[in-house]
C-alpha positions as YAML, in Angstrom:
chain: A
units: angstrom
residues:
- id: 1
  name: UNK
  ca: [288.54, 99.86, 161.20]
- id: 2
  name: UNK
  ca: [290.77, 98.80, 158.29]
- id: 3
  name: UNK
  ca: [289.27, 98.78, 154.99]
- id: 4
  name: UNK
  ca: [290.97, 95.83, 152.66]
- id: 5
  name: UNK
  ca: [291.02, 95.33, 149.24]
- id: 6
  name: UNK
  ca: [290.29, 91.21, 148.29]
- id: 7
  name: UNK
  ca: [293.57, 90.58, 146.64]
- id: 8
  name: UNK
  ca: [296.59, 92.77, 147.47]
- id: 9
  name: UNK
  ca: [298.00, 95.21, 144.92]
- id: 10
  name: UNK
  ca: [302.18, 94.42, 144.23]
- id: 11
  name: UNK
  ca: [303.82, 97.48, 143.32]
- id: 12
  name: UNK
  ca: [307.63, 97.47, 142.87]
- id: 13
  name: UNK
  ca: [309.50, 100.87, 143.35]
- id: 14
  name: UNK
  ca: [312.71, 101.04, 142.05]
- id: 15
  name: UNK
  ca: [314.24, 102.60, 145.10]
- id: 16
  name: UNK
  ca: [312.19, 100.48, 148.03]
- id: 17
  name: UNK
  ca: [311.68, 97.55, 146.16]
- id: 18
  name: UNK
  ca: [308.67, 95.67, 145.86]
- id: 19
  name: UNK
  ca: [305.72, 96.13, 148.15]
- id: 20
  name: UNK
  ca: [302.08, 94.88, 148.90]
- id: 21
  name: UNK
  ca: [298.77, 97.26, 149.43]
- id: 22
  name: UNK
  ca: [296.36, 96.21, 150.97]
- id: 23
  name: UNK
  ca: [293.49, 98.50, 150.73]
- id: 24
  name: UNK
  ca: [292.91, 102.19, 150.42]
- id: 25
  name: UNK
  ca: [294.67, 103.90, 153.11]
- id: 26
  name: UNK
  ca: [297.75, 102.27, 152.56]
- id: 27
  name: UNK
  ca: [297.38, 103.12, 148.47]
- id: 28
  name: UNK
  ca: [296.80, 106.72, 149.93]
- id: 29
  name: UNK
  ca: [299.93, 106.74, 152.64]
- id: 30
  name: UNK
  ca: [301.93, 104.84, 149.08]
- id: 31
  name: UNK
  ca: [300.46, 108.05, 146.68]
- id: 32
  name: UNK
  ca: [301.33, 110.81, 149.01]
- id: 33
  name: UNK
  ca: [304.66, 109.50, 150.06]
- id: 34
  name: UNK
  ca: [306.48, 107.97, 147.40]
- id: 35
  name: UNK
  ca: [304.57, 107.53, 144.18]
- id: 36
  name: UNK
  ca: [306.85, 108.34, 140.82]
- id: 37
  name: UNK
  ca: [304.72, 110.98, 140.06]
- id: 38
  name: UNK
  ca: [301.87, 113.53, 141.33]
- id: 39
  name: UNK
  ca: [300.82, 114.49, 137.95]
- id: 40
  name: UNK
  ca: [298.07, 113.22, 136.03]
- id: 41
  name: UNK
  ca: [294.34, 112.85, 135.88]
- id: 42
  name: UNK
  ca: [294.99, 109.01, 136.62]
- id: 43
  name: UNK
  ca: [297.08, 110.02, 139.76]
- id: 44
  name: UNK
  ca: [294.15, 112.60, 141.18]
- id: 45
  name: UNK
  ca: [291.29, 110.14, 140.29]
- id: 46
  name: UNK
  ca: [293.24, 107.61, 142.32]
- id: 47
  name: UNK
  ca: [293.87, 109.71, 145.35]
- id: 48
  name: UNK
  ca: [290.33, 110.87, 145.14]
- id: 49
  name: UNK
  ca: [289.14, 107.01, 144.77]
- id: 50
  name: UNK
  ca: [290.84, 105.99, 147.51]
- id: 51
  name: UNK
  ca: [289.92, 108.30, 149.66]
- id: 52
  name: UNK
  ca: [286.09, 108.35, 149.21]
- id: 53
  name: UNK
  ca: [286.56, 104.40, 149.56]
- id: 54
  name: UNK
  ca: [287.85, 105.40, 153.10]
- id: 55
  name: UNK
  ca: [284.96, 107.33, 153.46]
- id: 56
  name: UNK
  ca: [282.55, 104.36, 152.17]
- id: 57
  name: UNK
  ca: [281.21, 106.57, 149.10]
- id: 58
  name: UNK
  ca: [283.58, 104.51, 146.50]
- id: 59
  name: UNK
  ca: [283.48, 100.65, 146.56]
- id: 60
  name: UNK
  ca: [286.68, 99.06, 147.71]
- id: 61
  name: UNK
  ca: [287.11, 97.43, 144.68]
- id: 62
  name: UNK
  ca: [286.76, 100.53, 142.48]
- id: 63
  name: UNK
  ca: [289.16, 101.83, 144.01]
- id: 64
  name: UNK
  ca: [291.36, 99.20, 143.66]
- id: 65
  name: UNK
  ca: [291.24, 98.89, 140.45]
- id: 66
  name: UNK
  ca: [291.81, 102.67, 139.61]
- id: 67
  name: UNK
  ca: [295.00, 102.40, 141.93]
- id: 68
  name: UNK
  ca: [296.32, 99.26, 139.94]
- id: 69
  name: UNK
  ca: [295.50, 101.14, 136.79]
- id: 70
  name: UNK
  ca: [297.36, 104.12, 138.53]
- id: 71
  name: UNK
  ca: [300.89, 102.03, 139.31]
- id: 72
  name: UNK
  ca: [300.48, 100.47, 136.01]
- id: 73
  name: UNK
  ca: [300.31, 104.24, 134.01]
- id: 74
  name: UNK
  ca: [303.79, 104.36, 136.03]
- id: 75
  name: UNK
  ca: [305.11, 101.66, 135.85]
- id: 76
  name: UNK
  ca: [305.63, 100.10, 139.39]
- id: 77
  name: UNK
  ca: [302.46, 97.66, 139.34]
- id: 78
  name: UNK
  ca: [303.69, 94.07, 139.18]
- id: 79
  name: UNK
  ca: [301.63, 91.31, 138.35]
- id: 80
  name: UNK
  ca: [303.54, 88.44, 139.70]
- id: 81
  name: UNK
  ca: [305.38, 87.99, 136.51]
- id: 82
  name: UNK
  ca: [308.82, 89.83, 135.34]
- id: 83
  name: UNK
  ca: [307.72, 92.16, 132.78]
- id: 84
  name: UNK
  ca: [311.31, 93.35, 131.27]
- id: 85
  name: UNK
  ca: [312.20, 94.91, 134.96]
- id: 86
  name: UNK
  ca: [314.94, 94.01, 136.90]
- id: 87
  name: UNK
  ca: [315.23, 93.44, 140.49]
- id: 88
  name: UNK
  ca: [317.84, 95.59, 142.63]
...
Protein backbone atom coordinates (compact mmCIF):
# COMPACT_ATOMS: atom_id res chain seq x y z
CA UNK A 1 0.00 0.00 0.00
CA UNK A 2 1.28 3.44 -1.07
CA UNK A 3 0.88 6.15 1.29
CA UNK A 4 0.34 9.72 -0.70
CA UNK A 5 0.66 13.00 0.32
CA UNK A 6 -2.61 15.37 -1.12
CA UNK A 7 -0.56 17.68 -3.21
CA UNK A 8 2.88 16.59 -4.47
CA UNK A 9 6.06 18.16 -3.10
CA UNK A 10 8.41 19.82 -6.29
CA UNK A 11 11.88 19.72 -5.39
CA UNK A 12 14.51 20.79 -7.97
CA UNK A 13 18.11 19.33 -7.57
CA UNK A 14 20.63 21.00 -9.28
CA UNK A 15 22.20 17.90 -10.69
CA UNK A 16 18.75 15.74 -11.57
CA UNK A 17 16.66 18.50 -12.13
CA UNK A 18 13.35 18.99 -10.92
CA UNK A 19 11.27 16.24 -9.42
CA UNK A 20 7.80 15.43 -7.80
CA UNK A 21 7.19 13.42 -4.25
CA UNK A 22 4.54 12.03 -3.72
CA UNK A 23 4.31 10.83 -0.25
CA UNK A 24 6.63 9.54 2.39
CA UNK A 25 8.53 6.75 1.04
CA UNK A 26 9.53 8.43 -1.89
CA UNK A 27 10.66 11.71 0.46
CA UNK A 28 12.59 8.86 2.36
CA UNK A 29 14.18 6.96 -0.95
CA UNK A 30 14.82 11.27 -2.08
CA UNK A 31 16.60 11.89 1.75
CA UNK A 32 18.73 8.85 1.78
CA UNK A 33 19.81 9.00 -1.79
CA UNK A 34 20.43 12.33 -2.93
CA UNK A 35 19.45 15.07 -0.54
CA UNK A 36 22.19 18.17 -0.41
CA UNK A 37 22.80 17.42 2.94
CA UNK A 38 22.49 14.77 5.95
CA UNK A 39 23.12 17.25 8.58
CA UNK A 40 20.73 19.01 10.59
CA UNK A 41 17.99 18.64 13.14
CA UNK A 42 15.53 19.61 10.19
CA UNK A 43 17.06 16.75 8.03
CA UNK A 44 16.69 13.93 11.05
CA UNK A 45 13.18 15.21 12.07
CA UNK A 46 12.28 14.74 8.42
CA UNK A 47 13.63 11.28 7.98
CA UNK A 48 12.14 10.39 11.27
CA UNK A 49 8.64 12.04 10.08
CA UNK A 50 8.53 10.28 7.20
CA UNK A 51 9.17 7.26 8.33
CA UNK A 52 6.73 6.98 11.31
CA UNK A 53 4.14 8.33 8.58
CA UNK A 54 5.06 4.97 6.83
CA UNK A 55 4.44 3.36 9.87
CA UNK A 56 0.93 5.29 10.43
CA UNK A 57 2.20 6.93 13.86
CA UNK A 58 2.80 10.52 11.99
CA UNK A 59 -0.06 11.98 9.85
CA UNK A 60 0.72 12.14 6.17
CA UNK A 61 0.41 15.59 6.13
CA UNK A 62 2.82 16.27 9.00
CA UNK A 63 5.07 14.80 7.42
CA UNK A 64 4.71 16.55 4.47
CA UNK A 65 5.02 19.53 5.63
CA UNK A 66 8.28 18.89 7.70
CA UNK A 67 9.78 17.46 4.34
CA UNK A 68 8.79 20.74 2.38
CA UNK A 69 10.18 22.69 5.27
CA UNK A 70 13.24 20.25 4.95
CA UNK A 71 13.95 21.00 0.89
CA UNK A 72 13.18 24.52 1.60
CA UNK A 73 16.15 24.80 4.65
CA UNK A 74 18.19 23.53 1.42
CA UNK A 75 17.16 25.00 -1.00
CA UNK A 76 15.72 22.52 -3.66
CA UNK A 77 11.86 22.99 -2.74
CA UNK A 78 10.12 24.78 -5.60
CA UNK A 79 6.92 26.26 -5.36
CA UNK A 80 5.88 26.53 -8.91
CA UNK A 81 7.39 29.90 -9.24
CA UNK A 82 11.24 30.82 -10.22
CA UNK A 83 12.66 32.00 -7.09
CA UNK A 84 16.19 33.52 -8.42
CA UNK A 85 17.22 29.73 -9.63
CA UNK A 86 18.04 28.83 -12.87
CA UNK A 87 17.14 25.87 -14.81
CA UNK A 88 20.04 23.54 -16.32
Amino acid sequence: MSISWKKPVELQFPSSGKVSVRGPQEALDYLLAIWPTEEGELYMKCKVACMEAIEGVTPVEEACTIFRSAAAEVGIYSSGTRSGSQPN
